[in-house]
N, C-alpha and C positions, 0 to 999 in steps of 0.2 A: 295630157293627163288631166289637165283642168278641165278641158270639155267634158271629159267622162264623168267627172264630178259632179259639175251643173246640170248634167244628164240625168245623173242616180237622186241628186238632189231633187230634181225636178218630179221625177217618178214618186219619191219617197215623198213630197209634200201631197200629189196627190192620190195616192193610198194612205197620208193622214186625213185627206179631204172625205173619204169614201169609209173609210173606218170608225162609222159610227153609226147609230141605230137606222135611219133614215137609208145612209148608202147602204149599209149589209144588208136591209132587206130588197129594194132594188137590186142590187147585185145576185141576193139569190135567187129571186123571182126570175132574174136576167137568164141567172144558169140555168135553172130548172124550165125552161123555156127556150132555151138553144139547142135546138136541132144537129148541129155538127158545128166543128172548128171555124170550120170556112165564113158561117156566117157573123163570125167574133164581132169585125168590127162594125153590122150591122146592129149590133147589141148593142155595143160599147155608146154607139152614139142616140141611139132609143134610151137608153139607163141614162143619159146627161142629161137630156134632154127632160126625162121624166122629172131629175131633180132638181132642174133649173124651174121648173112648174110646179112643185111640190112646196120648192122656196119661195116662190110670184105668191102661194096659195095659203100656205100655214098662217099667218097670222091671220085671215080670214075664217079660216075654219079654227081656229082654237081660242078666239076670245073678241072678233068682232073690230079686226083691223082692217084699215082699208087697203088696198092691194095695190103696188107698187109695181109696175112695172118695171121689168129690168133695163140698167143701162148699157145697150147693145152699143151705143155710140163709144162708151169708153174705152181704154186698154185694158182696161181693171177687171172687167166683165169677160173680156176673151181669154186675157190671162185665167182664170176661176174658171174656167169652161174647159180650155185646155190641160190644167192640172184633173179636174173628173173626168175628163177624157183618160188622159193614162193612170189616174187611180182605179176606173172603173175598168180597164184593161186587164190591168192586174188581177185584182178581186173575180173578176166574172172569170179570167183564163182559172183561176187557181181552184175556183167552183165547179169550172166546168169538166176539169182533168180529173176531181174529185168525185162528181158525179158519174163522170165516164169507167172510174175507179171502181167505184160501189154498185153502179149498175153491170159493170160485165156478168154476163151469163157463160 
């Protein structure tokens, strides 16, 4: 039962990671741009990816900071990658059931 906790917990930090102006619009671009189910986790991992670049980039495009590359060497970085991995799971599957919702004809 504690695993399934560290689990939900894990999920739930990153759907806090993705719940925010930045992730929801990635996230819905994400859905409104997926083709079917199948290609979810090809999504899931384009939407990370976007927002690990989006991060590298904002300070440069909004007031003339110098751009940091990320630190791929740490734990700290894969841990943060992995949490938008399954926040961005979440958000895009729930967009995407939603879109599939409101599109039926």
């Amino acid at each position: 039962m504690d695993f399934l906790q560290q689990v939900l917990d894990f999920f739930r930090a990153g759907f806090n990671q993705v719940n925010a102006v930045q992730g929801l619009i990635i996230a819905l671009v994400a859905a409104l741009l997926l083709p079917r189910l199948a290609r979810l986790p090809m999504f899931v991992v384009a939407a990370a990816l976007v927002h690990v670049i989006v991060d590298t980039l904002l300070p440069v495009l909004s007031g003339g900071g110098a751009i940091t590359l990320p630190q791929v060497l740490e734990l700290r970085f894969w841990r943060y990658v992995a949490t938008l991995l399954a926040g961005y799971l979440i958000v895009i599957l729930i967009l995407g059931f939603l879109k599939r919702l409101l599109l039926r004809r």
